[in-house]
CHARMM-style PDB file with segment names, atoms N, HN, CA, C and O in Angstrom:
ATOM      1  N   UNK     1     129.623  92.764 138.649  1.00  0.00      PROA
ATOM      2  CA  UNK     1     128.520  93.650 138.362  1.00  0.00      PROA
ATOM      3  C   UNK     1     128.291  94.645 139.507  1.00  0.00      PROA
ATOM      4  O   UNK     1     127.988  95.807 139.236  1.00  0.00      PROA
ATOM      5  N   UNK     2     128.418  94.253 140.715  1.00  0.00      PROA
ATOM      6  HN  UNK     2     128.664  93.309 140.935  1.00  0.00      PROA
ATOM      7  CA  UNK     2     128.572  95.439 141.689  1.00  0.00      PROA
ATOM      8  C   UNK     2     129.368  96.200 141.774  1.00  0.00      PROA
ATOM      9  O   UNK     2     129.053  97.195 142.428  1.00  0.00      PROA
ATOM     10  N   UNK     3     130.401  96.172 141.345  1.00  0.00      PROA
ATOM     11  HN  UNK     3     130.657  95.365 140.814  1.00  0.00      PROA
ATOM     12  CA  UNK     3     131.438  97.753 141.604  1.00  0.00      PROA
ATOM     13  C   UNK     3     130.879  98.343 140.636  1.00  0.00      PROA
ATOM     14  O   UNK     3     130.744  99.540 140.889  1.00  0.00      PROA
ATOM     15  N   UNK     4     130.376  97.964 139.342  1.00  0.00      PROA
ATOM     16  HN  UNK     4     130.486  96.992 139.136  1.00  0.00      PROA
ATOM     17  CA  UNK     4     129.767  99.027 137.722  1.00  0.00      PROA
ATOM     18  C   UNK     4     128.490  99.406 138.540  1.00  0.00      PROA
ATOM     19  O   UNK     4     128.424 100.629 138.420  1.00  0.00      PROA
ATOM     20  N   UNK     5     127.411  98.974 139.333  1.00  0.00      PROA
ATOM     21  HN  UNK     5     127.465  97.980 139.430  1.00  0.00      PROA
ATOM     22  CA  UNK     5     126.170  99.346 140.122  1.00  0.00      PROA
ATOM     23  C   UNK     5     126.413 100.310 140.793  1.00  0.00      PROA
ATOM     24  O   UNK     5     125.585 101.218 140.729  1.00  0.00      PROA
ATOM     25  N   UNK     6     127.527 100.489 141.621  1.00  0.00      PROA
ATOM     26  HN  UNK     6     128.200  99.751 141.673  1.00  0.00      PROA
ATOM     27  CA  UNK     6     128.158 101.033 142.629  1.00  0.00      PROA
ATOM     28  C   UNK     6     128.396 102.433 142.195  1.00  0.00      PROA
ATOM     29  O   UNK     6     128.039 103.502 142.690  1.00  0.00      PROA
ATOM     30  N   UNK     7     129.339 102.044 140.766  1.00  0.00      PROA
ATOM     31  HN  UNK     7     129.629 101.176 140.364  1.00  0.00      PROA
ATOM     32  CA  UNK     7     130.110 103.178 140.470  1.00  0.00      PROA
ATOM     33  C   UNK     7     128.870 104.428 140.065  1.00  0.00      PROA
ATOM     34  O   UNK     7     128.772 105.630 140.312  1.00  0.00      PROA
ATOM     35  N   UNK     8     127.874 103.244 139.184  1.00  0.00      PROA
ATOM     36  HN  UNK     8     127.954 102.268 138.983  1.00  0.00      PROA
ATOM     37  CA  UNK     8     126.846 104.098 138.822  1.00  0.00      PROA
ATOM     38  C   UNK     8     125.848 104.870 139.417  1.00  0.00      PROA
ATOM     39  O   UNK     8     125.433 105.926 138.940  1.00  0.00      PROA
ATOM     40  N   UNK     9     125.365 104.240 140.688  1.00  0.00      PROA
ATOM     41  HN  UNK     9     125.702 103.382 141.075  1.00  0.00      PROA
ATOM     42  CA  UNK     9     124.883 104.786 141.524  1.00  0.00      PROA
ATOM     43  C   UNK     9     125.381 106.241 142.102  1.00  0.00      PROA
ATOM     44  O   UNK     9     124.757 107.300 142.176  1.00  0.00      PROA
ATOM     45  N   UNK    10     126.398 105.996 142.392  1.00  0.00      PROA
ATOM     46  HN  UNK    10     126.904 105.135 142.332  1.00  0.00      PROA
ATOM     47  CA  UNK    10     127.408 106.796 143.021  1.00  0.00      PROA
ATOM     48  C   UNK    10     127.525 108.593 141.974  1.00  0.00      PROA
ATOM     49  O   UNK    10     127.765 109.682 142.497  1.00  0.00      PROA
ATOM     50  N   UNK    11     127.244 108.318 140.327  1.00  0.00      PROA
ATOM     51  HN  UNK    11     127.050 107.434 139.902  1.00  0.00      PROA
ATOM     52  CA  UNK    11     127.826 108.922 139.735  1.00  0.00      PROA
ATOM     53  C   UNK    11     126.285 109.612 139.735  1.00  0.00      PROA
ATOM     54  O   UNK    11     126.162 110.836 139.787  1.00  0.00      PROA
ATOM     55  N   UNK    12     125.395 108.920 139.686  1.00  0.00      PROA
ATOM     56  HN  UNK    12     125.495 107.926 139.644  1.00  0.00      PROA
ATOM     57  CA  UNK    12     124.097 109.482 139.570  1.00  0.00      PROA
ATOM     58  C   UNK    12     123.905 110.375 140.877  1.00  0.00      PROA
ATOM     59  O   UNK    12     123.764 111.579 140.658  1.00  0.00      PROA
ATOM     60  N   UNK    13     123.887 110.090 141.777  1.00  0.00      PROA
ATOM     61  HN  UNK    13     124.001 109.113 141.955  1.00  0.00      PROA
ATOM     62  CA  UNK    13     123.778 110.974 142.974  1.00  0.00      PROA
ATOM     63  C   UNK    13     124.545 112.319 142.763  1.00  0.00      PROA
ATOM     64  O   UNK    13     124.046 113.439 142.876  1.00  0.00      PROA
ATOM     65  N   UNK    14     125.778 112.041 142.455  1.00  0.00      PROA
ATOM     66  HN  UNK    14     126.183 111.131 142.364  1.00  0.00      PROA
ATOM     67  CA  UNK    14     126.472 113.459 142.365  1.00  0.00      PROA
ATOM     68  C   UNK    14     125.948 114.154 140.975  1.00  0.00      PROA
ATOM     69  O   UNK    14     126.218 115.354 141.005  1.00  0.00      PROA
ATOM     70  N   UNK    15     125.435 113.856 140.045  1.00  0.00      PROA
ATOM     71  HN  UNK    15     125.216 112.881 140.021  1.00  0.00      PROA
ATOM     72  CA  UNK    15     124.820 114.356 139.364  1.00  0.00      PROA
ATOM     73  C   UNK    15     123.257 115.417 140.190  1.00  0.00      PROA
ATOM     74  O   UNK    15     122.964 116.612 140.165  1.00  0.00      PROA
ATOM     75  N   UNK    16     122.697 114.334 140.751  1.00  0.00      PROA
ATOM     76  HN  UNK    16     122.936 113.363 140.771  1.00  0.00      PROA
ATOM     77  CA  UNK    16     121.612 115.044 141.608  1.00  0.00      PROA
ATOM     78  C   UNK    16     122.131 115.631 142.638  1.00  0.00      PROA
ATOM     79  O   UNK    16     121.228 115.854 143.445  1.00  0.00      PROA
ATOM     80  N   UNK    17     123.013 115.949 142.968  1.00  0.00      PROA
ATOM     81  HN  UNK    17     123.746 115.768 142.313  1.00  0.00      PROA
ATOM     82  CA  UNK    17     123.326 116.582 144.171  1.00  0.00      PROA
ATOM     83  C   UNK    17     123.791 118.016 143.151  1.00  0.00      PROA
ATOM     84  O   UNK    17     123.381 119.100 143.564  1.00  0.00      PROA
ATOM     85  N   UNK    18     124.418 118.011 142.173  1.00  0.00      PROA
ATOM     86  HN  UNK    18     124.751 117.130 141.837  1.00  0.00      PROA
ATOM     87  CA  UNK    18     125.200 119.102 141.322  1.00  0.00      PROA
ATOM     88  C   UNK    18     123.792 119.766 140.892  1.00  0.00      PROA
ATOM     89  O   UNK    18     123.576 120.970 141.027  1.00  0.00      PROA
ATOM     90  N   UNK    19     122.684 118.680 140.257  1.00  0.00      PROA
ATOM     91  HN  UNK    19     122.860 117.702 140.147  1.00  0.00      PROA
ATOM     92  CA  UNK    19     121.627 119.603 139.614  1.00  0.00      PROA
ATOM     93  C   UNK    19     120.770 120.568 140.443  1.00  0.00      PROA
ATOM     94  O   UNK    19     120.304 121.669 140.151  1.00  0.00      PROA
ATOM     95  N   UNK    20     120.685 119.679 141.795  1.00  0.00      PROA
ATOM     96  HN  UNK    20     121.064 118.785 142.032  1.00  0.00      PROA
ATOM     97  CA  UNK    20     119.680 120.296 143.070  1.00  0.00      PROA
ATOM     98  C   UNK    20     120.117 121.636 143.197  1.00  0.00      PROA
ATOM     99  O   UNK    20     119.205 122.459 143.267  1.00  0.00      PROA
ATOM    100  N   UNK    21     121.847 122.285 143.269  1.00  0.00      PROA
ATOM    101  HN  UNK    21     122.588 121.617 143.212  1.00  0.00      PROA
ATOM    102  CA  UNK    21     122.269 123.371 143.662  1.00  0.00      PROA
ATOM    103  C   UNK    21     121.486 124.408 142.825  1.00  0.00      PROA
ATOM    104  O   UNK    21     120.921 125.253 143.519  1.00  0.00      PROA
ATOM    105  N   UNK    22     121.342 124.520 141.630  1.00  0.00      PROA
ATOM    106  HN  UNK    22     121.801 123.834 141.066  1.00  0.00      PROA
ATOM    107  CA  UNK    22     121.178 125.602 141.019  1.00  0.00      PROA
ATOM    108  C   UNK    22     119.221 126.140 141.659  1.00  0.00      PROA
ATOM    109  O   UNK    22     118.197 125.594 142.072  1.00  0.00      PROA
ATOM    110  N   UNK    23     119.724 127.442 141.360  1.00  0.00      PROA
ATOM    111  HN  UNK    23     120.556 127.885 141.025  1.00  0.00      PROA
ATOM    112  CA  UNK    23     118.442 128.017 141.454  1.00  0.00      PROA
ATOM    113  C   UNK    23     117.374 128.345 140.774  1.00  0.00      PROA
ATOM    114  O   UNK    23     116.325 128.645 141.344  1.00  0.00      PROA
ATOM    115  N   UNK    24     117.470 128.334 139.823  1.00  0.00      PROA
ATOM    116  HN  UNK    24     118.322 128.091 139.360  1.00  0.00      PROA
ATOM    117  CA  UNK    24     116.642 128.549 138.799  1.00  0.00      PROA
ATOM    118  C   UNK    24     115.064 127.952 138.701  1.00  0.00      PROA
ATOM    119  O   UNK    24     114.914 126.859 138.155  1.00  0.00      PROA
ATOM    120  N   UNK    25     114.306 128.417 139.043  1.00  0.00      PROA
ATOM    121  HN  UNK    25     114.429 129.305 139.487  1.00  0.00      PROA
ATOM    122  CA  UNK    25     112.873 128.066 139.490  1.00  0.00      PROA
ATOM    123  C   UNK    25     112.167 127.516 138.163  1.00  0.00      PROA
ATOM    124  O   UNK    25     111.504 126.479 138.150  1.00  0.00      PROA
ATOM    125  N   UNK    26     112.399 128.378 136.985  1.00  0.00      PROA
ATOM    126  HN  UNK    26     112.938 129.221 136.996  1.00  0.00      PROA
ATOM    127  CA  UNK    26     112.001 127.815 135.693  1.00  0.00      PROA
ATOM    128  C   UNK    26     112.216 126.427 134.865  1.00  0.00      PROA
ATOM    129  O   UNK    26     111.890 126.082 133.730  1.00  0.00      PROA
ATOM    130  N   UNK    27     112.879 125.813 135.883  1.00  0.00      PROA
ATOM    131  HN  UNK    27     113.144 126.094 136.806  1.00  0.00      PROA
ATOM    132  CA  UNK    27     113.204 124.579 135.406  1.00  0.00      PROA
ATOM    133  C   UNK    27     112.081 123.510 135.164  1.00  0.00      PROA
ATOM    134  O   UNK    27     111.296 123.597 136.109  1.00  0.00      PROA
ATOM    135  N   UNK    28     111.783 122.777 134.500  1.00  0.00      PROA
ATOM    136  HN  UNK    28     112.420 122.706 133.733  1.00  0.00      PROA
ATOM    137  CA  UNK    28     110.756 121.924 135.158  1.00  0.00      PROA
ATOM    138  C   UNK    28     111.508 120.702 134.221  1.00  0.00      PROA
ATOM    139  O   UNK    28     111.669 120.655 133.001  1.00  0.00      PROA
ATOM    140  N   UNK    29     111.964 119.577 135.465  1.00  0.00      PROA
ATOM    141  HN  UNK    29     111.833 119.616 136.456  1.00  0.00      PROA
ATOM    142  CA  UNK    29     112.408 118.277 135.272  1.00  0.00      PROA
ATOM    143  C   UNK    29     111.343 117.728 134.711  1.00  0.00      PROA
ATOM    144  O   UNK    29     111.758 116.870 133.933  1.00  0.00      PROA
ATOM    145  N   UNK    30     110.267 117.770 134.700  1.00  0.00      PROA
ATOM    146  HN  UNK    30     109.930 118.467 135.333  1.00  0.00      PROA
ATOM    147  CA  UNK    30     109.162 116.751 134.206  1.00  0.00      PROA
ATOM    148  C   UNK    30     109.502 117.014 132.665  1.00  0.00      PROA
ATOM    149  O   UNK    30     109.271 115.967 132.061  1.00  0.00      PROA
ATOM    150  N   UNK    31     109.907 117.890 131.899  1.00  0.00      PROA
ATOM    151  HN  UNK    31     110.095 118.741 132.390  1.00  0.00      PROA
ATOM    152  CA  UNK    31     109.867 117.826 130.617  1.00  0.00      PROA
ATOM    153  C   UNK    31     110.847 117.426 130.055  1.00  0.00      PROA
ATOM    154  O   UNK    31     110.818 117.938 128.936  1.00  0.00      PROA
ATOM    155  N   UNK    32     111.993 116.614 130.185  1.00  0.00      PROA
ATOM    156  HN  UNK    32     112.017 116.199 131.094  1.00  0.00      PROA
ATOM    157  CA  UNK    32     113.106 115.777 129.983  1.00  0.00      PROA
ATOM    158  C   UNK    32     112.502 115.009 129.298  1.00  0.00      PROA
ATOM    159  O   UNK    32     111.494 114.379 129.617  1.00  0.00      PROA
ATOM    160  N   UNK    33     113.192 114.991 128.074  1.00  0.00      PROA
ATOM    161  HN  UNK    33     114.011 115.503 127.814  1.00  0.00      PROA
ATOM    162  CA  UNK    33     112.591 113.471 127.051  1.00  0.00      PROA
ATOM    163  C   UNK    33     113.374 112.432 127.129  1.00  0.00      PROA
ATOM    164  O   UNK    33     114.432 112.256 127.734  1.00  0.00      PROA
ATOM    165  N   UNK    34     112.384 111.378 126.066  1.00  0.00      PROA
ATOM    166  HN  UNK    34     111.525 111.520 125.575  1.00  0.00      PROA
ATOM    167  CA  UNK    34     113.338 110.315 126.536  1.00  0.00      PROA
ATOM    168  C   UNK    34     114.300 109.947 125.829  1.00  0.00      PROA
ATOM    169  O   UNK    34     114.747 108.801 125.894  1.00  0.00      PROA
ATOM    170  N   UNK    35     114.839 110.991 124.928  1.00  0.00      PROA
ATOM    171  HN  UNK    35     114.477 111.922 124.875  1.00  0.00      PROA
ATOM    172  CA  UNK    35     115.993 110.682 124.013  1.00  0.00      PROA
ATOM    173  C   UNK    35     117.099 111.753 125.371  1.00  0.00      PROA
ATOM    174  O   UNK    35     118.081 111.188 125.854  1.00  0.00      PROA
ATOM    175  N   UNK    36     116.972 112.307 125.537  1.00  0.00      PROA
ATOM    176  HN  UNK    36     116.175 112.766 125.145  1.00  0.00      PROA
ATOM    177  CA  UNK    36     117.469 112.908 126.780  1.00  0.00      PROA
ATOM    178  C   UNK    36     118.343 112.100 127.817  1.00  0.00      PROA
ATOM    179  O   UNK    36     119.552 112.073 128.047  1.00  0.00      PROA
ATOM    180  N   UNK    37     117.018 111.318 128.460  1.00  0.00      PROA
ATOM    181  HN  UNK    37     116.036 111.340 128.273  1.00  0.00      PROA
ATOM    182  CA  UNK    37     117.479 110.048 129.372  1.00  0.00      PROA
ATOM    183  C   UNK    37     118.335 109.383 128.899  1.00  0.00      PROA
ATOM    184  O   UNK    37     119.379 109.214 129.529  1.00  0.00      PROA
ATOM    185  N   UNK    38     118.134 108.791 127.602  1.00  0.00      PROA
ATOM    186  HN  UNK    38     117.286 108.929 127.090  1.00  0.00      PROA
ATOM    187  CA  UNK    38     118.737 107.779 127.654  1.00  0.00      PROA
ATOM    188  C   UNK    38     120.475 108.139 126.951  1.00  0.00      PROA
ATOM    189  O   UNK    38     121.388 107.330 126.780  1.00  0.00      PROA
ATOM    190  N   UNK    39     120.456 109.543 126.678  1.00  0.00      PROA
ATOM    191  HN  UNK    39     119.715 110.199 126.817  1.00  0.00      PROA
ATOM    192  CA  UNK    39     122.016 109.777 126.826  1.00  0.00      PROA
ATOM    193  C   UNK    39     122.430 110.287 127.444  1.00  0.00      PROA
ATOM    194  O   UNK    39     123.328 111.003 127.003  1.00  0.00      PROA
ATOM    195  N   UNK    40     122.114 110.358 129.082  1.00  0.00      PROA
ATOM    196  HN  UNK    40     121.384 109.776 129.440  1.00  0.00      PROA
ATOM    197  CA  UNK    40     122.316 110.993 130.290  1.00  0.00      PROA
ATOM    198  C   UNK    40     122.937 109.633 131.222  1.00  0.00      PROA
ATOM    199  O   UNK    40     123.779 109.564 132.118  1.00  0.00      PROA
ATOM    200  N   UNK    41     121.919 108.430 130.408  1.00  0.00      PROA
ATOM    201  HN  UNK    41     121.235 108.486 129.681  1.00  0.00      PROA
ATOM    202  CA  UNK    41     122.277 106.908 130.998  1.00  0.00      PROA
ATOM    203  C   UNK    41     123.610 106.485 130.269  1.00  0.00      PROA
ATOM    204  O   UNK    41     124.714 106.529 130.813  1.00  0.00      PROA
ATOM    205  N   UNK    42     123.409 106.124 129.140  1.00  0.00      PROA
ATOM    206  HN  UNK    42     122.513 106.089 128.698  1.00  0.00      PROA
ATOM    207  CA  UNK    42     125.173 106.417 128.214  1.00  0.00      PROA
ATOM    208  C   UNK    42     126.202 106.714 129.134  1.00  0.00      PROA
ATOM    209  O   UNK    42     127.139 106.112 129.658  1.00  0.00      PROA
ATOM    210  N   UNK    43     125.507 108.306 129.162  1.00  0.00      PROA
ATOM    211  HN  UNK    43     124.746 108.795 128.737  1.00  0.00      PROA
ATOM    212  CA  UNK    43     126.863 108.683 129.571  1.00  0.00      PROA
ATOM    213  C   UNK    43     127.640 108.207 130.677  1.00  0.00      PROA
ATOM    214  O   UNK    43     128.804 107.813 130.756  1.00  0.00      PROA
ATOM    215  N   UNK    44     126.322 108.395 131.864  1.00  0.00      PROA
ATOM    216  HN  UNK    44     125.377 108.715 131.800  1.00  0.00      PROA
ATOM    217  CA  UNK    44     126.668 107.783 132.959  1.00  0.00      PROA
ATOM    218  C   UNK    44     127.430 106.121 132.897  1.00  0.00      PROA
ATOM    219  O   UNK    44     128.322 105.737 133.653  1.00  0.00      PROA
ATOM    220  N   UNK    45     126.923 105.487 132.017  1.00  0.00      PROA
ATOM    221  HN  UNK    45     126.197 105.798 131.403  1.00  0.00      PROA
ATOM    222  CA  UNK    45     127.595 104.032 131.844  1.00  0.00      PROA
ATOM    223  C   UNK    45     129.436 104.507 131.535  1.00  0.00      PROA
ATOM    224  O   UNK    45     130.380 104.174 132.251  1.00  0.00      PROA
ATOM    225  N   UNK    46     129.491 105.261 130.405  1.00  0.00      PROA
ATOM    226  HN  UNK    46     128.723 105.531 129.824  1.00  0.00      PROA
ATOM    227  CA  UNK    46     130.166 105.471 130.029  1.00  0.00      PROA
ATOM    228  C   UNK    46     131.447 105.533 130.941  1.00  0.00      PROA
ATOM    229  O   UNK    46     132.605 105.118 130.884  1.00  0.00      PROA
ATOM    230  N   UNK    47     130.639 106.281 131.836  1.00  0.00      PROA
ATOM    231  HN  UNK    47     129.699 106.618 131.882  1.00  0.00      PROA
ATOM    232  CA  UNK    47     131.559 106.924 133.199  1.00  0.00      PROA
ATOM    233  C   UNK    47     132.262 105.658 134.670  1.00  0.00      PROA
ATOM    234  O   UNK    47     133.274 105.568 135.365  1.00  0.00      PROA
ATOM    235  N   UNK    48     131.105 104.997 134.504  1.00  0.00      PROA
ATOM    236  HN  UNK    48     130.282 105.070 133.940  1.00  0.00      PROA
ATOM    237  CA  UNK    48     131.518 104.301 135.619  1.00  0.00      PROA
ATOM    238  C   UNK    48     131.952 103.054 135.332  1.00  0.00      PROA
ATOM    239  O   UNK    48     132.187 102.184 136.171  1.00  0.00      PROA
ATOM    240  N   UNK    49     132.141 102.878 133.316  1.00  0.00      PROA
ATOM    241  HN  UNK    49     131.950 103.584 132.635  1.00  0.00      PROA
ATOM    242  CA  UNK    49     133.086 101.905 133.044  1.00  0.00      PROA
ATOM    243  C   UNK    49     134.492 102.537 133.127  1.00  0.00      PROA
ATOM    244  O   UNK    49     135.447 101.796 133.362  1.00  0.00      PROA
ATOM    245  N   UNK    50     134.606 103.350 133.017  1.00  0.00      PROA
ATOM    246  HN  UNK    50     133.830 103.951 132.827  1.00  0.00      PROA
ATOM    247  CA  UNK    50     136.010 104.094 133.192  1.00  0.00      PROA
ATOM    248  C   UNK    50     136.550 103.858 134.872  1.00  0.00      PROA
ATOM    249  O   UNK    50     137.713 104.038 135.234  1.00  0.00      PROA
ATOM    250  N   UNK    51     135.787 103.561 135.477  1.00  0.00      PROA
ATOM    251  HN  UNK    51     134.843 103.415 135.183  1.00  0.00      PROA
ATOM    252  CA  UNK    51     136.099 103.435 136.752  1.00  0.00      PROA
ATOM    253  C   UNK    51     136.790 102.476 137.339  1.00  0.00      PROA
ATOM    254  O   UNK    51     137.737 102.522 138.124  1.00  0.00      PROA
ATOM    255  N   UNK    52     136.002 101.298 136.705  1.00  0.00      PROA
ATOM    256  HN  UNK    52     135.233 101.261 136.067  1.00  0.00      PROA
ATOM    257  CA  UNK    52     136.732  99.678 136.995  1.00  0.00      PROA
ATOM    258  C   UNK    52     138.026  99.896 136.639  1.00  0.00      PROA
ATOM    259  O   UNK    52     138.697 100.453 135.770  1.00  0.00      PROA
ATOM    260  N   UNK    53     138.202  98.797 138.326  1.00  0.00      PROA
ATOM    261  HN  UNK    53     137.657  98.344 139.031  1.00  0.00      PROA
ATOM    262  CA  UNK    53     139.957  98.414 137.600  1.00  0.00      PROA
ATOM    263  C   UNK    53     139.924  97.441 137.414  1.00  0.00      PROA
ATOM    264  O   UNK    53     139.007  96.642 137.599  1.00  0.00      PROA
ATOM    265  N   UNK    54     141.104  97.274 136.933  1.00  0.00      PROA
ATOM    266  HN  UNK    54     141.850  97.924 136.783  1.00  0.00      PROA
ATOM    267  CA  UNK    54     141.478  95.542 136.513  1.00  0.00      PROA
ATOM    268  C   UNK    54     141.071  94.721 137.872  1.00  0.00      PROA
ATOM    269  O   UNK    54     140.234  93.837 138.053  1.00  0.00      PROA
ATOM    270  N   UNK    55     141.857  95.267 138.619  1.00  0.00      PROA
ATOM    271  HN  UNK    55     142.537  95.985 138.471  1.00  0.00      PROA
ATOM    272  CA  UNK    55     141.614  94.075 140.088  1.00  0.00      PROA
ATOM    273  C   UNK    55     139.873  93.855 140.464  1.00  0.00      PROA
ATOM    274  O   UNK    55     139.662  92.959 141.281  1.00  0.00      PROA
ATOM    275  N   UNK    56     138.902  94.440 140.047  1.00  0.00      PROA
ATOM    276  HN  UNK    56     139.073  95.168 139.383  1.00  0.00      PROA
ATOM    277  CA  UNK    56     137.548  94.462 140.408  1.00  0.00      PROA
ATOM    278  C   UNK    56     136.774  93.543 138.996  1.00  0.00      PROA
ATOM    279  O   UNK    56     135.719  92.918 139.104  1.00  0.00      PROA
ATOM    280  N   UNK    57     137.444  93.638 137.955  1.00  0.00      PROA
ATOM    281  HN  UNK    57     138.301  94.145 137.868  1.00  0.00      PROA
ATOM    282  CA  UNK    57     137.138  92.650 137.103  1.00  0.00      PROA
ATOM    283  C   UNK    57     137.759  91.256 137.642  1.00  0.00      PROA
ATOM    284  O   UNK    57     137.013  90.362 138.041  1.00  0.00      PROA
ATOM    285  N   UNK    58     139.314  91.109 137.631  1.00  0.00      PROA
ATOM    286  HN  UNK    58     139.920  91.835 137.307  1.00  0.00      PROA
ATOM    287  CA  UNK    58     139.683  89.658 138.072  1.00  0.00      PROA
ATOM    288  C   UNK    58     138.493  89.032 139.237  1.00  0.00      PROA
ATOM    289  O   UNK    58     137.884  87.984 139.023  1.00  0.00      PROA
ATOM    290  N   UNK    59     138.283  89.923 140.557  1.00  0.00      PROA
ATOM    291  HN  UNK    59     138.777  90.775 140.731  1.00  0.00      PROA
ATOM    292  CA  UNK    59     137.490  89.556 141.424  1.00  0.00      PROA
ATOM    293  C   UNK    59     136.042  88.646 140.719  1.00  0.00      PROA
ATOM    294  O   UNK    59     135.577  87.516 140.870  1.00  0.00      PROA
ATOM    295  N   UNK    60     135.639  90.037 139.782  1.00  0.00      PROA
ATOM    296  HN  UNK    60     136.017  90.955 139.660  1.00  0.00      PROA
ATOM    297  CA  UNK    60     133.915  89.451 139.439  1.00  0.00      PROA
ATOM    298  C   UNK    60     134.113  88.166 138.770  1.00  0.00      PROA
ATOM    299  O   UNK    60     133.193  87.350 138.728  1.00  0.00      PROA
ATOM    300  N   UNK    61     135.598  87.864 138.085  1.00  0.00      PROA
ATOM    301  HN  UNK    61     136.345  88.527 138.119  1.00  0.00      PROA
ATOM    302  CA  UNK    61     135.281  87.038 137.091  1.00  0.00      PROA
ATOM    303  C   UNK    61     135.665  85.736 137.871  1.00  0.00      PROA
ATOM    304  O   UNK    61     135.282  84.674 137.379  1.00  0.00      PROA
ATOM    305  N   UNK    62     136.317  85.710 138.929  1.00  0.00      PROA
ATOM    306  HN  UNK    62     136.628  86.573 139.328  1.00  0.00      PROA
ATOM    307  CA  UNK    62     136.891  84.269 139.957  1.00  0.00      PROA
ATOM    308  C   UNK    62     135.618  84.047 140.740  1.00  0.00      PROA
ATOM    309  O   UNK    62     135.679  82.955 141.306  1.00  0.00      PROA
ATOM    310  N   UNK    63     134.263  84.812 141.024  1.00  0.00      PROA
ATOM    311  HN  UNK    63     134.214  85.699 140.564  1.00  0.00      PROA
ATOM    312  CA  UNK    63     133.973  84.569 141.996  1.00  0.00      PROA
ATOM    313  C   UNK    63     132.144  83.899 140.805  1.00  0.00      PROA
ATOM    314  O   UNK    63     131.197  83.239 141.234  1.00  0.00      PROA
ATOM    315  N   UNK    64     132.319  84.344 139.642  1.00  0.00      PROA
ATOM    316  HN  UNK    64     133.089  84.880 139.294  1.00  0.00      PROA
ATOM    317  CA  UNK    64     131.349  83.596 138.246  1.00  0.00      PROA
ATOM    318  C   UNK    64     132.114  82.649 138.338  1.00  0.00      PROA
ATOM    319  O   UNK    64     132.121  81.944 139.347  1.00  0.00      PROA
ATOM    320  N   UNK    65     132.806  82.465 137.449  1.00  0.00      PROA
ATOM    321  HN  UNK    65     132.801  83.038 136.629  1.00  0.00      PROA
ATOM    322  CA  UNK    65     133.618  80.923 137.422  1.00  0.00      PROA
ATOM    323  C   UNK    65     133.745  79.913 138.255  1.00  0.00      PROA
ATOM    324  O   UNK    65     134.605  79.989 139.133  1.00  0.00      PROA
ATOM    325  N   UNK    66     132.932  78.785 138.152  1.00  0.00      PROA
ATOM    326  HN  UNK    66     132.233  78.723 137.439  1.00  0.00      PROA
ATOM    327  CA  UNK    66     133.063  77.851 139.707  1.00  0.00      PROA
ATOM    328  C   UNK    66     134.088  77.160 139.349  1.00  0.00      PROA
ATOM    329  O   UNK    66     134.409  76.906 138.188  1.00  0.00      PROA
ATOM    330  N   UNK    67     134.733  76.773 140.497  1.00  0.00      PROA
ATOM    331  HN  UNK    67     134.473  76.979 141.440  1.00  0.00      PROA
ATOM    332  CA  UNK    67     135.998  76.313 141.174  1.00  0.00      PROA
ATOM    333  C   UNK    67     135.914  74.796 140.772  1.00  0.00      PROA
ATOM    334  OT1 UNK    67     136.791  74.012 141.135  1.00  0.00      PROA
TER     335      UNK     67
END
């Protein structure tokens, strides 16, 4: 579950780092709905399942499984 936290974290920041650039003063983030969010979250999932590798699954799944 931490490398998918990781990845996600990671993907969200560069998202906020990409949105911060623009200039556009008329923006106002407060009016984002929440059908919005929650396919902004999707996506982002989407993204940072694409990320895992195999070797970061074997890890999560030897270290759940007791010995």
């Amino acid at each position: 579950m931490v490398p998918f936290k990781r990845h996600l974290r990671n993907i969200w920041l560069q998202e906020e780092l990409t949105e911060g650039d623009h200039d556009d003063e008329n923006i106002d983030l407060m009016t984002v709905t929440a059908q919005q969010k929650r396919l902004a979250m999707v996506q982002r999932a989407i993204k940072a399942w694409v990320l895992i590798t195999p070797q970061e699954i074997r890890r999560s799944f030897a270290k759940a499984i007791p010995q």
